[in-house]
TIKOL-164047 format. One record per atom (N, C-alpha, C, O): residue number from 1; residue in one letter; atom name; x, y, z. Coordinates in steps of 0.2 Angstrom, whole numbers, padded with zeros to 4 digits, always signed. Example, Ala and Ser with C-alpha at 12.3 -4.5 7.8 and 13.67 -1.06 7.14 Angstrom:
<migus>
(1,'A','N',(+0066,-0028,+0039))
(1,'A','CA',(+0062,-0022,+0039))
(1,'A','C',(+0066,-0016,+0039))
(1,'A','O',(+0071,-0017,+0042))
(2,'S','N',(+0064,-0011,+0035))
(2,'S','CA',(+0068,-0005,+0036))
(2,'S','C',(+0064,+0000,+0039))
(2,'S','O',(+0067,+0006,+0040))
</migus>
This chain:
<migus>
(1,'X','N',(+0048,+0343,-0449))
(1,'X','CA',(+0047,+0336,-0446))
(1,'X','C',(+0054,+0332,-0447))
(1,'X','O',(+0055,+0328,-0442))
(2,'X','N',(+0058,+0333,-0454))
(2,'X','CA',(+0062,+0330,-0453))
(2,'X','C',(+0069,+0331,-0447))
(2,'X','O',(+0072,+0326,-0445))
(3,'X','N',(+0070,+0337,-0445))
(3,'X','CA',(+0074,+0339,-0441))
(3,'X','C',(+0071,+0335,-0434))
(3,'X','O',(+0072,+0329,-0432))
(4,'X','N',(+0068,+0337,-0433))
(4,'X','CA',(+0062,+0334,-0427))
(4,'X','C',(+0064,+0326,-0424))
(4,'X','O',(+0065,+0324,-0419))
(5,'X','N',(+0062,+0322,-0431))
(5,'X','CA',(+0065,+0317,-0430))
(5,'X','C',(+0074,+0313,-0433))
(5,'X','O',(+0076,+0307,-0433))
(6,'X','N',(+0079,+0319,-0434))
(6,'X','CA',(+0084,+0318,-0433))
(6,'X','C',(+0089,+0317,-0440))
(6,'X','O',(+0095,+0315,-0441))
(7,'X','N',(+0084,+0318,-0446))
(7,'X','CA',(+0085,+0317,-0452))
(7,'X','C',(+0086,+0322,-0459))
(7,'X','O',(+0081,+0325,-0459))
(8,'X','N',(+0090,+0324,-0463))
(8,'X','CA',(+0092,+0332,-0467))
(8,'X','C',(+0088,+0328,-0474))
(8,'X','O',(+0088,+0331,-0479))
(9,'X','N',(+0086,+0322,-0474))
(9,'X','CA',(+0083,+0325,-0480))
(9,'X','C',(+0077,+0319,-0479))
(9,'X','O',(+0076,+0315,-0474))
(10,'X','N',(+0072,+0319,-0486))
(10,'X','CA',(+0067,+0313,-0484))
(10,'X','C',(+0072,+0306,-0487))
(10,'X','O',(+0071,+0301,-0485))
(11,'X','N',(+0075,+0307,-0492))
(11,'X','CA',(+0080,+0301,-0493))
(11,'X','C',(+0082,+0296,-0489))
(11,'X','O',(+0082,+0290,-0490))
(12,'X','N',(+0085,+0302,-0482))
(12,'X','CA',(+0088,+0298,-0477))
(12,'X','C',(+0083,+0295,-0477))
(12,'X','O',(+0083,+0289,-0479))
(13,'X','N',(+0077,+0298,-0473))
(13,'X','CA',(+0073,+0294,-0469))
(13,'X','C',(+0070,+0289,-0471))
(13,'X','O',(+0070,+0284,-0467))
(14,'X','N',(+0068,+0289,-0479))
(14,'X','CA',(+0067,+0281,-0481))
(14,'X','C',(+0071,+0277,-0480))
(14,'X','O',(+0070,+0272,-0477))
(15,'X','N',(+0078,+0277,-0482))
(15,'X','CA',(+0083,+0274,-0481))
(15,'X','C',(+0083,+0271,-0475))
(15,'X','O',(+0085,+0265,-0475))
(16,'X','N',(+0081,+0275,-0468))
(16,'X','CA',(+0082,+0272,-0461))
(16,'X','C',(+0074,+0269,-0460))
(16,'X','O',(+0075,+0263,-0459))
(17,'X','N',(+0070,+0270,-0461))
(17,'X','CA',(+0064,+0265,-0461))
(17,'X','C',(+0059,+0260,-0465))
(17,'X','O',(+0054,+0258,-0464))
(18,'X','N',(+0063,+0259,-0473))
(18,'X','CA',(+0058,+0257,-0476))
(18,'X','C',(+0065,+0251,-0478))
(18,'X','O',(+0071,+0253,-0480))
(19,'X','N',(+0062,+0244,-0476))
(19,'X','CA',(+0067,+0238,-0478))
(19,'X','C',(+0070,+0239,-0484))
(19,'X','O',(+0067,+0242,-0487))
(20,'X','N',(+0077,+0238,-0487))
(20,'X','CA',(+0080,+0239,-0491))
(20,'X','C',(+0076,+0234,-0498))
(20,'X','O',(+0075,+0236,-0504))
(21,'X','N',(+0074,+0228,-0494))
(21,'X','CA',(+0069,+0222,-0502))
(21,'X','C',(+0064,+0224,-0505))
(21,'X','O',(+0062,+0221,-0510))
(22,'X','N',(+0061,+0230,-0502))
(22,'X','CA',(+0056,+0231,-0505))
(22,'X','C',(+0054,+0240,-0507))
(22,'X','O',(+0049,+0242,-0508))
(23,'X','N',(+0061,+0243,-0508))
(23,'X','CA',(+0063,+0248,-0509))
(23,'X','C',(+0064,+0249,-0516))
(23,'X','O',(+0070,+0247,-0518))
(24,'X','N',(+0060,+0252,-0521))
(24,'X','CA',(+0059,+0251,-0528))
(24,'X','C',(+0066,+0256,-0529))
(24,'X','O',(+0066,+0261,-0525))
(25,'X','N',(+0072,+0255,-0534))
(25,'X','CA',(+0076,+0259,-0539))
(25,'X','C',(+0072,+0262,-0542))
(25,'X','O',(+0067,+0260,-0546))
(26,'X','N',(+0076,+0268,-0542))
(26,'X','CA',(+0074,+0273,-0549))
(26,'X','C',(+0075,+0270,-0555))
(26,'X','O',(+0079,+0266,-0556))
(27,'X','N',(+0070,+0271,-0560))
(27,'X','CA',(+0071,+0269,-0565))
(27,'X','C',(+0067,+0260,-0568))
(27,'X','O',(+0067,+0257,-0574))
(28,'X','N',(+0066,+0259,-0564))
(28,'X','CA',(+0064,+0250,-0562))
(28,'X','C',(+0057,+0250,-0568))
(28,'X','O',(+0056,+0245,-0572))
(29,'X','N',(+0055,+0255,-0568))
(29,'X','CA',(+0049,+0254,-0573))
(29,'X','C',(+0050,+0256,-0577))
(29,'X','O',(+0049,+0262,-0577))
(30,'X','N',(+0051,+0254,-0584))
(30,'X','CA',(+0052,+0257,-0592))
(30,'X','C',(+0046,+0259,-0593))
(30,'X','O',(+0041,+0256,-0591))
(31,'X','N',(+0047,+0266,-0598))
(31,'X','CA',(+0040,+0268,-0600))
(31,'X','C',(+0037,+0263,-0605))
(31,'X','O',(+0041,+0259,-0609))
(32,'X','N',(+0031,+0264,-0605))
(32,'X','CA',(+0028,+0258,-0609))
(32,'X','C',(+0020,+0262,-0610))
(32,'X','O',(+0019,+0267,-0606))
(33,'X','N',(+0015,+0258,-0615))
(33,'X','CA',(+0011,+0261,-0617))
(33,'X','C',(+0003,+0257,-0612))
(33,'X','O',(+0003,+0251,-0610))
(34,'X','N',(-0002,+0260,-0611))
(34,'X','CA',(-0007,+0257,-0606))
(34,'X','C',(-0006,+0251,-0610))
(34,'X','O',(-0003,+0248,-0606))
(35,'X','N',(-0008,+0248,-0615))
(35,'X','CA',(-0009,+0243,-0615))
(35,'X','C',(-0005,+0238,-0614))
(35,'X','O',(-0008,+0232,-0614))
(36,'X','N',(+0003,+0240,-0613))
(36,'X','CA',(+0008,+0238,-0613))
(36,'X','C',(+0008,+0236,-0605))
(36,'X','O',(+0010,+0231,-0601))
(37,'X','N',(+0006,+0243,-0604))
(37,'X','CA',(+0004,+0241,-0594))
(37,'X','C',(+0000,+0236,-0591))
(37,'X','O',(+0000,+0232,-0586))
(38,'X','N',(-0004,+0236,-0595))
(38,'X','CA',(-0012,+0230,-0592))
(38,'X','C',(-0007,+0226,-0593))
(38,'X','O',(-0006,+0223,-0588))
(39,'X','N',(-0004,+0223,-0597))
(39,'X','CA',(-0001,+0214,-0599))
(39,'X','C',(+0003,+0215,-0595))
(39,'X','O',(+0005,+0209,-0593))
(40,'X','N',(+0007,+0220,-0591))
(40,'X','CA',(+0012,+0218,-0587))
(40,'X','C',(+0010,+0219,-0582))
(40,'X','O',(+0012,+0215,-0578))
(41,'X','N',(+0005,+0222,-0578))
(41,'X','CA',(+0002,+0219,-0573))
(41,'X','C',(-0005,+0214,-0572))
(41,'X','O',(-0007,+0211,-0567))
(42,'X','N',(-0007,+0213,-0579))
(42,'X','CA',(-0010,+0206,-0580))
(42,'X','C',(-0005,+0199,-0577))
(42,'X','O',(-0006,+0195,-0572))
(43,'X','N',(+0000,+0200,-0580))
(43,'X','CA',(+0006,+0193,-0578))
(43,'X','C',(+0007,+0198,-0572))
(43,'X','O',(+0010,+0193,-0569))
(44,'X','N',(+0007,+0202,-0569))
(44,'X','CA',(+0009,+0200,-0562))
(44,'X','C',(+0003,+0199,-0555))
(44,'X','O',(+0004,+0198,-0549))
(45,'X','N',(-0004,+0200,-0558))
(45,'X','CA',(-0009,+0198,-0555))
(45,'X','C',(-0009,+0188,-0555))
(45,'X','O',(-0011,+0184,-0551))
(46,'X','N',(-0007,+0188,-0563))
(46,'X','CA',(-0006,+0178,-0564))
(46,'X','C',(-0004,+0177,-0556))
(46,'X','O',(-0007,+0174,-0553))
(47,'X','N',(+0000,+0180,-0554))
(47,'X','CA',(+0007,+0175,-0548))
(47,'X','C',(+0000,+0174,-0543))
(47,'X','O',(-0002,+0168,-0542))
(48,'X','N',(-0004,+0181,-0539))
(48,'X','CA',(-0009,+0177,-0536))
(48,'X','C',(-0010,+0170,-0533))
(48,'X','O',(-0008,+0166,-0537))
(49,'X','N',(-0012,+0168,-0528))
(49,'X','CA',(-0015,+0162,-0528))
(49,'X','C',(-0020,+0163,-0522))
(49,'X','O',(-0019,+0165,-0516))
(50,'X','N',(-0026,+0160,-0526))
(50,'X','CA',(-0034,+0160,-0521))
(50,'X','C',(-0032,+0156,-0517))
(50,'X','O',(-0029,+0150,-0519))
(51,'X','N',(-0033,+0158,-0509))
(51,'X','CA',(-0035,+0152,-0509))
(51,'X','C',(-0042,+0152,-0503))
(51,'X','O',(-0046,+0157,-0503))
(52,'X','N',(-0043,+0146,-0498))
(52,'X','CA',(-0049,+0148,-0495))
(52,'X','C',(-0050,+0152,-0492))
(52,'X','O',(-0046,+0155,-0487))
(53,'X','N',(-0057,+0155,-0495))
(53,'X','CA',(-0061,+0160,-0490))
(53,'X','C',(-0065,+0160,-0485))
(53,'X','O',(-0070,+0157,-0487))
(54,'X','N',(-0065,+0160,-0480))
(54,'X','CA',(-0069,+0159,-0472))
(54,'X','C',(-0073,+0163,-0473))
(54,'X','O',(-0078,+0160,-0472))
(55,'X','N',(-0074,+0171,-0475))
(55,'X','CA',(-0078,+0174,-0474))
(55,'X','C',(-0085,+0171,-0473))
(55,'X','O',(-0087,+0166,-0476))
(56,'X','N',(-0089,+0174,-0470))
(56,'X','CA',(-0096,+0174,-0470))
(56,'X','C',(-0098,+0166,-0470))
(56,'X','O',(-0103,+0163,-0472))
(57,'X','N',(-0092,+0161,-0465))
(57,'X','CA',(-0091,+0154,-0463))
(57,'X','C',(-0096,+0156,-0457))
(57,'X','O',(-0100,+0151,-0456))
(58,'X','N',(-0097,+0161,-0453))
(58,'X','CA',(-0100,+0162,-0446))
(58,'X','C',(-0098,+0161,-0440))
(58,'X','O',(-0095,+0156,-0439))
(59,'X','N',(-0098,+0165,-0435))
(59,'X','CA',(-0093,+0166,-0431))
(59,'X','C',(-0097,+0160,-0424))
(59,'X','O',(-0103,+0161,-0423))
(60,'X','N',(-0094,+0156,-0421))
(60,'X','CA',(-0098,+0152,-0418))
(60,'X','C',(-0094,+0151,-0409))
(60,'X','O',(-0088,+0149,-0408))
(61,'X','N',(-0100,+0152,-0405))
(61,'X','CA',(-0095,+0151,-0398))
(61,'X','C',(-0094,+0160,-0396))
(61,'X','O',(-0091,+0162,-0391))
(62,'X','N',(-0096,+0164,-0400))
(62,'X','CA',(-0095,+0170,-0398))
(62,'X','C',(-0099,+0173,-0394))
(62,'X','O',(-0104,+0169,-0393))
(63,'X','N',(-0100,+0180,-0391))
(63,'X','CA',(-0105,+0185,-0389))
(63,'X','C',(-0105,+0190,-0394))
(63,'X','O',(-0100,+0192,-0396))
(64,'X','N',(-0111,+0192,-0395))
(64,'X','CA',(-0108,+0199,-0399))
(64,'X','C',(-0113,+0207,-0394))
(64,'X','O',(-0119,+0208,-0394))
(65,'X','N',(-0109,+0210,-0390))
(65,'X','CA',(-0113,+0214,-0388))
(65,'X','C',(-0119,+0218,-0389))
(65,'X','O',(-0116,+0223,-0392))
(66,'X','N',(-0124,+0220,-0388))
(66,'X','CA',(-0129,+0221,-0387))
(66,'X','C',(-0128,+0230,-0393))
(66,'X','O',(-0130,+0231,-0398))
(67,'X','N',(-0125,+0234,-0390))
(67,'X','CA',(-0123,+0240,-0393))
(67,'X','C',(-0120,+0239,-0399))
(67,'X','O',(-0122,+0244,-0402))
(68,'X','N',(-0116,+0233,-0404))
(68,'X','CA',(-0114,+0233,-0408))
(68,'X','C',(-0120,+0230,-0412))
(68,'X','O',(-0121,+0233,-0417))
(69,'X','N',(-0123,+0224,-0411))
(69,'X','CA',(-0131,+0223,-0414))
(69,'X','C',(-0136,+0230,-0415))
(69,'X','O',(-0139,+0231,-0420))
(70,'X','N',(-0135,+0231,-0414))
(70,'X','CA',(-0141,+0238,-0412))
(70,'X','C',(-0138,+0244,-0418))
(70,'X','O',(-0141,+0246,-0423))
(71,'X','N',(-0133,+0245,-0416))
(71,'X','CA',(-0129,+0252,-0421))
(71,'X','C',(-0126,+0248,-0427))
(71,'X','O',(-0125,+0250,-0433))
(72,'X','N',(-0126,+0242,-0426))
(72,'X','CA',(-0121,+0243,-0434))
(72,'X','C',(-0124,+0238,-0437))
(72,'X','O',(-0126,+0238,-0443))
(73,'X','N',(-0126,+0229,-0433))
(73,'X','CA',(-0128,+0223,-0436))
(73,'X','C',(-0135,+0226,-0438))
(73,'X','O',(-0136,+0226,-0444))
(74,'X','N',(-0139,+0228,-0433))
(74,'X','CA',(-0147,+0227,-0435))
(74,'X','C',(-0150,+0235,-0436))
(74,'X','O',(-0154,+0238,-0433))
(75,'X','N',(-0144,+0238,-0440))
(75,'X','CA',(-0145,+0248,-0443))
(75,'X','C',(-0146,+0245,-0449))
(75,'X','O',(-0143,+0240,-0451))
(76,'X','N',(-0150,+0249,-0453))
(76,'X','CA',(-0152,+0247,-0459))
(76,'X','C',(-0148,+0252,-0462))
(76,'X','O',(-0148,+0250,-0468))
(77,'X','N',(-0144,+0257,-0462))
(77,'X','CA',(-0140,+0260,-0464))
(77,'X','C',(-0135,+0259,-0466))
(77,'X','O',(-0131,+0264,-0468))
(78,'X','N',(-0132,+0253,-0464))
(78,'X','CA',(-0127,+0249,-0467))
(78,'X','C',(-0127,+0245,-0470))
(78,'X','O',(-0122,+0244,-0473))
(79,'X','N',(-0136,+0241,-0471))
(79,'X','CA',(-0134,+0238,-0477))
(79,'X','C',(-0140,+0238,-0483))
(79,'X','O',(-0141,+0234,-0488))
(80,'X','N',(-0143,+0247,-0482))
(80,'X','CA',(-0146,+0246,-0488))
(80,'X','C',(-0144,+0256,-0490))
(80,'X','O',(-0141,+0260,-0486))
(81,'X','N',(-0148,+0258,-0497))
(81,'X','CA',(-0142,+0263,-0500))
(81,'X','C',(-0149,+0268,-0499))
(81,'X','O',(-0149,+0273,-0502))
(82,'X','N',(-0157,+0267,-0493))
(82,'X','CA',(-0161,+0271,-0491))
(82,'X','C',(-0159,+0275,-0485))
(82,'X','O',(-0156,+0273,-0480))
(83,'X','N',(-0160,+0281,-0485))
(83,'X','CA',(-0159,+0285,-0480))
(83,'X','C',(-0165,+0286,-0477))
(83,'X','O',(-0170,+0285,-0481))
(84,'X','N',(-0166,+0288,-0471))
(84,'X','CA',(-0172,+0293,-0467))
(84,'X','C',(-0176,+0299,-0470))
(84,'X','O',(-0182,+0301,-0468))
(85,'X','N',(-0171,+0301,-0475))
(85,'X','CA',(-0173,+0307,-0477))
(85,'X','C',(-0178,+0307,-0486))
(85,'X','O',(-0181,+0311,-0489))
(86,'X','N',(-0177,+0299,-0487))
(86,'X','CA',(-0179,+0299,-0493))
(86,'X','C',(-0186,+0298,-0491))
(86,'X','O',(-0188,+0297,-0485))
(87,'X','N',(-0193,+0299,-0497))
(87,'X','CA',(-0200,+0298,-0497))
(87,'X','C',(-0202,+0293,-0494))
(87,'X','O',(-0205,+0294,-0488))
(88,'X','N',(-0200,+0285,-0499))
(88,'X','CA',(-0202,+0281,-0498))
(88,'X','C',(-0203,+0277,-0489))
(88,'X','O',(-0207,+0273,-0487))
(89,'X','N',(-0198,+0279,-0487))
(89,'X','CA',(-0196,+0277,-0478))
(89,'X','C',(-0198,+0284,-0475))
(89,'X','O',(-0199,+0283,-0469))
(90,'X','N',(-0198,+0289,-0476))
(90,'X','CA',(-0202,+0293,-0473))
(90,'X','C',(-0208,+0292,-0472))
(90,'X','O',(-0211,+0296,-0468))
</migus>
């Protein structure tokens, strides 16, 4: 693949496709112990910042096709954990 696209090693290739800023150096993470891990990605979960959710605000002004109601809104197979083949709904 890499000759293919014009490259002698996978090195190059990240080099030519992957931004230099966000390109991790070897070495960047000192070893450390799990616990030592959660606190350092505890504080790097801190930076975070919520903000508002729209989700499940409702979509208004729209259509929703008839095929997409049918198969996937009003299938119960998406939003319960019964299948077809269990007793109870047999």
């Amino acid at each position: 693949m890499l000759d293919q696209l014009g490259f002698s090693s996978v090195d190059e290739l990240i080099e030519k496709t992957v931004p230099a800023e966000i390109v991790r150096e070897q070495g960047h993470w000192e070893e450390m112990t799990e616990t030592q891990a959660l606190a350092k990605l505890e504080s790097m979960m801190d930076k975070n910042v919520v903000l508002k959710n729209f989700i499940g605000q409702g979509y208004y002004g729209t259509h929703t096709p008839l095929v997409i109601l049918r198969n996937l809104l009003q299938n119960p197979a998406w939003y319960t954990a019964y299948t077809p083949y269990q007793a109870e709904i047999s």
